[in-house]
PyMOL Python script that loads the backbone (N, CA, C, O; Angstrom):
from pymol import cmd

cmd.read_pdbstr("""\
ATOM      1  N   UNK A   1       0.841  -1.166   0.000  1.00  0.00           N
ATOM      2  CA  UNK A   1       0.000   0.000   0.000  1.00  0.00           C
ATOM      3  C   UNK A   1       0.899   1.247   0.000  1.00  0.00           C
ATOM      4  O   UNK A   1       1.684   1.442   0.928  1.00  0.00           O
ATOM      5  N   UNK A   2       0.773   2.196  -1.168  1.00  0.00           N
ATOM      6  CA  UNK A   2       1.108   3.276  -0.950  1.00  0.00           C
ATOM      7  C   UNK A   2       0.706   4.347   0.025  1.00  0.00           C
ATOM      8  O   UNK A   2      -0.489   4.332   0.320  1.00  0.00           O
ATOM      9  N   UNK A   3       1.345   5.144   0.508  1.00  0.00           N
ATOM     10  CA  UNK A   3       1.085   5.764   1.613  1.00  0.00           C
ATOM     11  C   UNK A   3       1.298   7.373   1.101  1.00  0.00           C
ATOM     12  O   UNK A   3       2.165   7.850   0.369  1.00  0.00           O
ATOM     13  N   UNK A   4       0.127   8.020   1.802  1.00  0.00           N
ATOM     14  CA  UNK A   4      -0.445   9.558   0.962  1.00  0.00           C
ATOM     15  C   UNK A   4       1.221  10.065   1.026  1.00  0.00           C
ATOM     16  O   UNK A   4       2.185   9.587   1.625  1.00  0.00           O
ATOM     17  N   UNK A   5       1.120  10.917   0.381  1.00  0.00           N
ATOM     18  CA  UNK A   5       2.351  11.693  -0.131  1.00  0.00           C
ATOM     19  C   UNK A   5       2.877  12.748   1.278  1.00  0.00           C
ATOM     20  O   UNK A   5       4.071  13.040   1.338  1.00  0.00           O
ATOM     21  N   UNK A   6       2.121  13.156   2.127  1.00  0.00           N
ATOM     22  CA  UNK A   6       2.281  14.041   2.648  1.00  0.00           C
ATOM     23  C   UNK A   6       2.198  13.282   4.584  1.00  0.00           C
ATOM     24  O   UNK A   6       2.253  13.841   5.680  1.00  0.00           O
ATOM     25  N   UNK A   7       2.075  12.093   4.244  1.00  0.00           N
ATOM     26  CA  UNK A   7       1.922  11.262   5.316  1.00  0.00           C
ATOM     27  C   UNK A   7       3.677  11.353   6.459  1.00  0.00           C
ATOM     28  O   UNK A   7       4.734  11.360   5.828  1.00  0.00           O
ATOM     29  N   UNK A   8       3.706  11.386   7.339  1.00  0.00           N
ATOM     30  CA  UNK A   8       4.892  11.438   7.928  1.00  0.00           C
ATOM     31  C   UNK A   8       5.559  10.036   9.034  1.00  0.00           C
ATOM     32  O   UNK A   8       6.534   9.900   9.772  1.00  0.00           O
ATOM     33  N   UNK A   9       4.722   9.432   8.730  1.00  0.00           N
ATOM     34  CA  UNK A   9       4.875   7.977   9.213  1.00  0.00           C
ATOM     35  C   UNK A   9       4.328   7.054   8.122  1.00  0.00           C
ATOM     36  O   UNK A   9       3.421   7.371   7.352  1.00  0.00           O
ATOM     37  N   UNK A  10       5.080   5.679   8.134  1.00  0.00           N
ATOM     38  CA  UNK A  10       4.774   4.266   7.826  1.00  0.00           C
ATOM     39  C   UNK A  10       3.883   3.388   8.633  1.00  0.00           C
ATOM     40  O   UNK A  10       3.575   3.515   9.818  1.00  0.00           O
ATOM     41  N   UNK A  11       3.428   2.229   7.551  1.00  0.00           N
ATOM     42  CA  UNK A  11       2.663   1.373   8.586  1.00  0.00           C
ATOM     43  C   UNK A  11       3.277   0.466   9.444  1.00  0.00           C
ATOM     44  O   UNK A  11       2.802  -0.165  10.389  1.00  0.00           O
ATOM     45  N   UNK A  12       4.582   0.494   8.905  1.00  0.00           N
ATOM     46  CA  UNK A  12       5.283  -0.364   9.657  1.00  0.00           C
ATOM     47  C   UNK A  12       5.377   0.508  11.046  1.00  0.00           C
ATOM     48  O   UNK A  12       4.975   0.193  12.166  1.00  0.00           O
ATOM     49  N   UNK A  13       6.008   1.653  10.629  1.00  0.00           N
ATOM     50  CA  UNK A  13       6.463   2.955  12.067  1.00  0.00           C
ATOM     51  C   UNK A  13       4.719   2.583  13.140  1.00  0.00           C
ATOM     52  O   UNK A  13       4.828   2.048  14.243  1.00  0.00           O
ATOM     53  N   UNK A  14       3.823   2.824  12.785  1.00  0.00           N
ATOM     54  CA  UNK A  14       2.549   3.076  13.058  1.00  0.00           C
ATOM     55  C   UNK A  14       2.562   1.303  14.309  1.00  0.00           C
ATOM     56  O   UNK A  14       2.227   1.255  15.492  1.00  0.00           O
ATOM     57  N   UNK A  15       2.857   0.625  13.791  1.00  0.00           N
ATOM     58  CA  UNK A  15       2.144  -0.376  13.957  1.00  0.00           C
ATOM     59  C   UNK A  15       3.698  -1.446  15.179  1.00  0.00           C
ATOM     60  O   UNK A  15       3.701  -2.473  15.858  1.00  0.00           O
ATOM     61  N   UNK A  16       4.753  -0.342  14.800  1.00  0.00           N
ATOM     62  CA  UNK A  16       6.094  -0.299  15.815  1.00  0.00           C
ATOM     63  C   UNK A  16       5.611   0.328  17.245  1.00  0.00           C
ATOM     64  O   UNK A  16       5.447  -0.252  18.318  1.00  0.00           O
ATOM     65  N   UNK A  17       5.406   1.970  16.840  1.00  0.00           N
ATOM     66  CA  UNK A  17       5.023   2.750  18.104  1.00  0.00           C
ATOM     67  C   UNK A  17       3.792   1.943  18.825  1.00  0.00           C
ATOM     68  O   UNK A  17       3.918   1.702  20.026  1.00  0.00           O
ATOM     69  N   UNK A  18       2.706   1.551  18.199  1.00  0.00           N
ATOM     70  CA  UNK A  18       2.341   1.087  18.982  1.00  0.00           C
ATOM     71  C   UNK A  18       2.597  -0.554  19.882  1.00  0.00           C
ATOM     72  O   UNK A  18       1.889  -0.878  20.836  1.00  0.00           O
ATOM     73  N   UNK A  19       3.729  -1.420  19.339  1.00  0.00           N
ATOM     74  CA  UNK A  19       4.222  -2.191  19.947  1.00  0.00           C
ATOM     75  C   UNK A  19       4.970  -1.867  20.985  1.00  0.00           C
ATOM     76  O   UNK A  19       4.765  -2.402  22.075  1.00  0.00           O
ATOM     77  N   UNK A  20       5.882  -1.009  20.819  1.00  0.00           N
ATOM     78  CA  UNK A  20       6.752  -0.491  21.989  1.00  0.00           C
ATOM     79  C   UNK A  20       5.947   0.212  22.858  1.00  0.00           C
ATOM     80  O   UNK A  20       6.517   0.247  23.948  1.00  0.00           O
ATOM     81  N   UNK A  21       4.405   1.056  22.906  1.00  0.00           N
ATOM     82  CA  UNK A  21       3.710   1.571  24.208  1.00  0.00           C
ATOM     83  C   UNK A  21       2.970  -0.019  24.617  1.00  0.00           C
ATOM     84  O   UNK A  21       3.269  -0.531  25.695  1.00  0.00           O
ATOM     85  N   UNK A  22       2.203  -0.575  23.866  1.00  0.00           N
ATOM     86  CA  UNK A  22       1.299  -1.464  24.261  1.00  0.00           C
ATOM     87  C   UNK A  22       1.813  -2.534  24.566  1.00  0.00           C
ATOM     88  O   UNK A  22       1.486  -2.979  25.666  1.00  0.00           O
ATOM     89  N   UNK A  23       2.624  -3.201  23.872  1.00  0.00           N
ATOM     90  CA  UNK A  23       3.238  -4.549  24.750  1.00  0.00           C
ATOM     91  C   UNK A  23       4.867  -4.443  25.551  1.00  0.00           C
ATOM     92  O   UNK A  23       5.351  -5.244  26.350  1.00  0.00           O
ATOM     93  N   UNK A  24       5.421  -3.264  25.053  1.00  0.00           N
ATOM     94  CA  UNK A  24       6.566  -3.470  26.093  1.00  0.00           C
ATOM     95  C   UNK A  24       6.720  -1.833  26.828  1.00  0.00           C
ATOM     96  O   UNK A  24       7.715  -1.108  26.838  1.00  0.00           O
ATOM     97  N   UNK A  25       5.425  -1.598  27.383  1.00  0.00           N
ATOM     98  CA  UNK A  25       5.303  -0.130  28.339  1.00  0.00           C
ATOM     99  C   UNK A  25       6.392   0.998  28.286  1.00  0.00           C
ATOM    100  O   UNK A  25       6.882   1.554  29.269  1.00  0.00           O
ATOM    101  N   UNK A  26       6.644   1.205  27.154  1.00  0.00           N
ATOM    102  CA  UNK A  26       7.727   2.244  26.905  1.00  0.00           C
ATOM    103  C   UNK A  26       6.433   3.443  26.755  1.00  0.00           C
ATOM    104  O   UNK A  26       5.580   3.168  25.911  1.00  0.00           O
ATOM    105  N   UNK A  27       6.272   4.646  27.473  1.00  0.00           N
ATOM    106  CA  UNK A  27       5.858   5.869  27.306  1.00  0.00           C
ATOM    107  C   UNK A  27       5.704   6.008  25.505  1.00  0.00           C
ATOM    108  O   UNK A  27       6.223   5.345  24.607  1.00  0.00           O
ATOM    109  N   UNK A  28       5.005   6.866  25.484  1.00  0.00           N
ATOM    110  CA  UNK A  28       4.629   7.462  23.978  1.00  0.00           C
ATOM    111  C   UNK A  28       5.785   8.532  24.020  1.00  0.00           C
ATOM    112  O   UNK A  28       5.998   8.938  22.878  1.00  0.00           O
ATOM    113  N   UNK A  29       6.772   9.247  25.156  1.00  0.00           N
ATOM    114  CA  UNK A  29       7.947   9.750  24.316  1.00  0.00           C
ATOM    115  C   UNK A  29       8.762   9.208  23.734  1.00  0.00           C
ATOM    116  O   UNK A  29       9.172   9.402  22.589  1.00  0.00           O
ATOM    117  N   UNK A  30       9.133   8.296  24.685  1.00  0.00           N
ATOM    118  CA  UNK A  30      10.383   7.023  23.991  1.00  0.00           C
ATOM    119  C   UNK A  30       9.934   6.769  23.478  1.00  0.00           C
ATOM    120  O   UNK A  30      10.704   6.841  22.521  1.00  0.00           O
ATOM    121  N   UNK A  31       8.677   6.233  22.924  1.00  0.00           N
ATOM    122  CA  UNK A  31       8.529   5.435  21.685  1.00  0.00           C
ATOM    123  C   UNK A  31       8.812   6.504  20.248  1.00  0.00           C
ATOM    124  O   UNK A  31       9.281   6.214  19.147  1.00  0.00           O
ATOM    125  N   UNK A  32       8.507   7.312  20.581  1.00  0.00           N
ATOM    126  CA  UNK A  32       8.556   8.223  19.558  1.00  0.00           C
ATOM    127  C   UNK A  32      10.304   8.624  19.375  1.00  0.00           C
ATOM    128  O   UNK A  32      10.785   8.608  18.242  1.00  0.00           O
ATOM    129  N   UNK A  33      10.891   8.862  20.195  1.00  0.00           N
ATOM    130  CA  UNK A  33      12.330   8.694  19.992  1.00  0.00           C
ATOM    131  C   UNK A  33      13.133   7.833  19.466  1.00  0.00           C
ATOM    132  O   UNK A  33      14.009   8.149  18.661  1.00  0.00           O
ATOM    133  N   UNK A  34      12.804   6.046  20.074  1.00  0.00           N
ATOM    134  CA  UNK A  34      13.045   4.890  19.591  1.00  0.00           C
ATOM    135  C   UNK A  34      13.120   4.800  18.184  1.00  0.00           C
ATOM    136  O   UNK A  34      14.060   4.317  17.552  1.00  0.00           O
ATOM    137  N   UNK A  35      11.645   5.496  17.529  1.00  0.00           N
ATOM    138  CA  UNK A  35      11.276   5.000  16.074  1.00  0.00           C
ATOM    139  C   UNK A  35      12.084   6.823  15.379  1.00  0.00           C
ATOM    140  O   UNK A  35      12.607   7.039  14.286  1.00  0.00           O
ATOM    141  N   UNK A  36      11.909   7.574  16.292  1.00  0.00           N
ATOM    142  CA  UNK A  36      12.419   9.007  15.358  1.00  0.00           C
ATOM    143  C   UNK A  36      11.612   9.792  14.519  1.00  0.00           C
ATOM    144  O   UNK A  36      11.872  10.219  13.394  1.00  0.00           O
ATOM    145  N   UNK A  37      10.196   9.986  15.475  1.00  0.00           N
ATOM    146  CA  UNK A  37       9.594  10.597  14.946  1.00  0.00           C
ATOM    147  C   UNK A  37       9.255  11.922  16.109  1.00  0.00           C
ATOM    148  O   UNK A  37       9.499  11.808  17.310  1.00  0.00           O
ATOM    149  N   UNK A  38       8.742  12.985  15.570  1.00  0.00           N
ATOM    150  CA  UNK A  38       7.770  14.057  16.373  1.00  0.00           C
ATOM    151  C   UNK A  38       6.815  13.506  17.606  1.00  0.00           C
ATOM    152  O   UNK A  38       6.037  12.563  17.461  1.00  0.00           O
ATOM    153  N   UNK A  39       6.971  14.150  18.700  1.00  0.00           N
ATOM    154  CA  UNK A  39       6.491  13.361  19.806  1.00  0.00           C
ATOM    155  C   UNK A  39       4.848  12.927  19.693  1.00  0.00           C
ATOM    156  O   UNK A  39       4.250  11.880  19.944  1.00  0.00           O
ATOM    157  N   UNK A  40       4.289  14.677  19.033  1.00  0.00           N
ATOM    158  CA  UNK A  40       2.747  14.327  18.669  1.00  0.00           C
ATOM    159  C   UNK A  40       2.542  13.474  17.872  1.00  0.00           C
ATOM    160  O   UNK A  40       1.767  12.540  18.080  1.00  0.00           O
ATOM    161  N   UNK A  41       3.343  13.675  16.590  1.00  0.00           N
ATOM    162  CA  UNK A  41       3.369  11.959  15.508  1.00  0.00           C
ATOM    163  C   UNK A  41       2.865  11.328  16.151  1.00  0.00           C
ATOM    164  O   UNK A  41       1.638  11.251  16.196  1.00  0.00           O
ATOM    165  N   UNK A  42       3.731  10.609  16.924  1.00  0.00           N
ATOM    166  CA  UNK A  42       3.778   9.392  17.698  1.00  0.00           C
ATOM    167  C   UNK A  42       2.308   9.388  18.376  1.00  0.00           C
ATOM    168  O   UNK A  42       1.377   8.823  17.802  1.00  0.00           O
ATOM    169  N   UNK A  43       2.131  10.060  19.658  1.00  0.00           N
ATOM    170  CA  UNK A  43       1.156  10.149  20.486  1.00  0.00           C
ATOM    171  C   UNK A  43      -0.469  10.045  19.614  1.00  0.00           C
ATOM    172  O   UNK A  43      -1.400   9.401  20.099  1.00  0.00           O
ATOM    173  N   UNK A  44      -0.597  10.903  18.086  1.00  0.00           N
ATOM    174  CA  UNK A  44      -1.941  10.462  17.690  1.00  0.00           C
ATOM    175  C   UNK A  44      -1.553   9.776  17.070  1.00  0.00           C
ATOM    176  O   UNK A  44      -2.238   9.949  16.062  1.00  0.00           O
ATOM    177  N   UNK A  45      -0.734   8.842  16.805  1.00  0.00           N
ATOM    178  CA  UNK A  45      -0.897   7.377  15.579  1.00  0.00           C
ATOM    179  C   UNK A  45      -0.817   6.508  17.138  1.00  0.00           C
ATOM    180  O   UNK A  45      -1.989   6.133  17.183  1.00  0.00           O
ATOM    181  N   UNK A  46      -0.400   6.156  17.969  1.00  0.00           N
ATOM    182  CA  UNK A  46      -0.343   5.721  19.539  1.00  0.00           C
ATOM    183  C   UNK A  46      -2.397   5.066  19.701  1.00  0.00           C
ATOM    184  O   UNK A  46      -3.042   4.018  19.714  1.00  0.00           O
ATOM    185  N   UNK A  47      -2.639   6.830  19.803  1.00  0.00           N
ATOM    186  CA  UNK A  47      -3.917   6.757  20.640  1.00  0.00           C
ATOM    187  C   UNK A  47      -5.130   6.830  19.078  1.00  0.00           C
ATOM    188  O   UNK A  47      -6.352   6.882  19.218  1.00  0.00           O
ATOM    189  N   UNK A  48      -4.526   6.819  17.899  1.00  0.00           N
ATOM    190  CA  UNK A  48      -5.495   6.128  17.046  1.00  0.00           C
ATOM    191  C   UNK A  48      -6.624   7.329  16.554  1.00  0.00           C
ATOM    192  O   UNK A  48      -7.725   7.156  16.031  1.00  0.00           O
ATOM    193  N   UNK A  49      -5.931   8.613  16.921  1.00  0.00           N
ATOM    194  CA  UNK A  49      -6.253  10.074  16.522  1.00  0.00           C
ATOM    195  C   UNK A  49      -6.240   9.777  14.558  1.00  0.00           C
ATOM    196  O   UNK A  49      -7.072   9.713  13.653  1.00  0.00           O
ATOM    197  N   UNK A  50      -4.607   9.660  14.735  1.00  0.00           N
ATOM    198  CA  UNK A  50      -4.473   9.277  13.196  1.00  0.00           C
ATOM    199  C   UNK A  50      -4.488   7.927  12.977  1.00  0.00           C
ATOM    200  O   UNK A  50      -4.951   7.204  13.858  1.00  0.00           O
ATOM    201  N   UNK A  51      -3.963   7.343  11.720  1.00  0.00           N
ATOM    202  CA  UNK A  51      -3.791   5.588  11.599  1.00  0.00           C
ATOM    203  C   UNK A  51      -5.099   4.863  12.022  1.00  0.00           C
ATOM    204  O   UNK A  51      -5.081   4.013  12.911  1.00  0.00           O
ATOM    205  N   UNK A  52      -5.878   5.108  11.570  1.00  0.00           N
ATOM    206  CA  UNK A  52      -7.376   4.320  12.808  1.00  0.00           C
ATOM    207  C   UNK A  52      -7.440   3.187  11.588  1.00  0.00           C
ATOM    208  O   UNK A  52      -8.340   2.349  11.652  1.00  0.00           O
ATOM    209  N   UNK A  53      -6.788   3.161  10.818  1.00  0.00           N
ATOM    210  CA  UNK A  53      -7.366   1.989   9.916  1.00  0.00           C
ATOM    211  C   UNK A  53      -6.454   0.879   9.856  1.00  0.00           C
ATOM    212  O   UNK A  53      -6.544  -0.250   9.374  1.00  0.00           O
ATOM    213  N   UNK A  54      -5.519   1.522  10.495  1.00  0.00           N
ATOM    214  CA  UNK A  54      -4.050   0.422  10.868  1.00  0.00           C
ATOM    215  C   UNK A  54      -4.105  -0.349  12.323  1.00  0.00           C
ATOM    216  O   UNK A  54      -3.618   0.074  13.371  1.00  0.00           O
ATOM    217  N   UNK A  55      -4.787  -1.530  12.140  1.00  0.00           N
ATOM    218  CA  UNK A  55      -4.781  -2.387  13.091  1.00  0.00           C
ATOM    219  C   UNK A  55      -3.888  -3.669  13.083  1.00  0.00           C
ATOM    220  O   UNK A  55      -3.943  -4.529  12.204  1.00  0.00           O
ATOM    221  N   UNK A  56      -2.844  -3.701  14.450  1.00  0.00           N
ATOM    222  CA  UNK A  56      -2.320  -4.960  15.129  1.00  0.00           C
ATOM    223  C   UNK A  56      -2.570  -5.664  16.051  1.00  0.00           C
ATOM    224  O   UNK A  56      -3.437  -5.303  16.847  1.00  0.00           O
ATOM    225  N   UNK A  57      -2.012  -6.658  16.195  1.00  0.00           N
ATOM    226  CA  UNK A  57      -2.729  -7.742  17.119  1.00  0.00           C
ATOM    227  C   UNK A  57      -1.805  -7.578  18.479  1.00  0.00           C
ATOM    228  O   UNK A  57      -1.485  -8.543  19.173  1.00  0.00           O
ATOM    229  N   UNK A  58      -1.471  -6.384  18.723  1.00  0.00           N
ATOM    230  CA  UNK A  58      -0.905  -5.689  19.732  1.00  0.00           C
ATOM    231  C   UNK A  58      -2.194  -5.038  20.661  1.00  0.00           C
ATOM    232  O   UNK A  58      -2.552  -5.236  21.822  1.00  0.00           O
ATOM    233  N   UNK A  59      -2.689  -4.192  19.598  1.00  0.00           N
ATOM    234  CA  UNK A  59      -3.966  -3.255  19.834  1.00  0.00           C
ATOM    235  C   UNK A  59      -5.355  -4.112  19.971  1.00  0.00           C
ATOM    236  O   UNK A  59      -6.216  -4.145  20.850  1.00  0.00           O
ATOM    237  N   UNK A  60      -5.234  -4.638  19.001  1.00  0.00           N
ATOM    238  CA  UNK A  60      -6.731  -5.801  18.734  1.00  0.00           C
ATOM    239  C   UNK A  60      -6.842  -6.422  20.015  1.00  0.00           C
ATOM    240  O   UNK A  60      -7.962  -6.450  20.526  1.00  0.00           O
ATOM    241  N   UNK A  61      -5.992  -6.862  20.548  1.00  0.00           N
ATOM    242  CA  UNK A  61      -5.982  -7.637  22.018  1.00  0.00           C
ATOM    243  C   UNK A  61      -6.197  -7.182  22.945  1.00  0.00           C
ATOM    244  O   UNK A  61      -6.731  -7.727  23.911  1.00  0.00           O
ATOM    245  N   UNK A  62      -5.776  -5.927  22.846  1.00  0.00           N
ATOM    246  CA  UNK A  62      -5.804  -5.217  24.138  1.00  0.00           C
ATOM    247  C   UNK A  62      -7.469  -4.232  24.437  1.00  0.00           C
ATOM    248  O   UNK A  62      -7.630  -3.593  25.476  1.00  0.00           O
TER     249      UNK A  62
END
""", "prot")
cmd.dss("prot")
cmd.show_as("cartoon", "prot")
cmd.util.cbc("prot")
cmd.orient("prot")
């Protein structure tokens, strides 16, 4: 899947940050550091502000 042009994360990144908050309790700053993105990046692809159509079985479970 191509990803919009103006998009600033991957699905892979998307679907990382939320592995590192949800299964191994790293804060939404570190995670966002870890992967190297903008802290808000992180925090609405995290809490599903943005990315809502990108689901893992990280999130799905929980």
């Amino acid at each position: 899947m191509r990803r919009h042009w103006n998009a600033k994360l991957t699905v892979e990144q998307v679907v990382e940050l939320r592995r590192l908050h949800y299964d191994l309790g790293l804060c939404k700053r570190c995670a966002a550091k870890v992967v190297g993105v903008p802290r808000q990046t992180a925090y609405d692809a995290i809490v599903f502000q943005t990315w809502r159509h990108v689901e893992d079985s990280a999130t799905v479970a929980s």
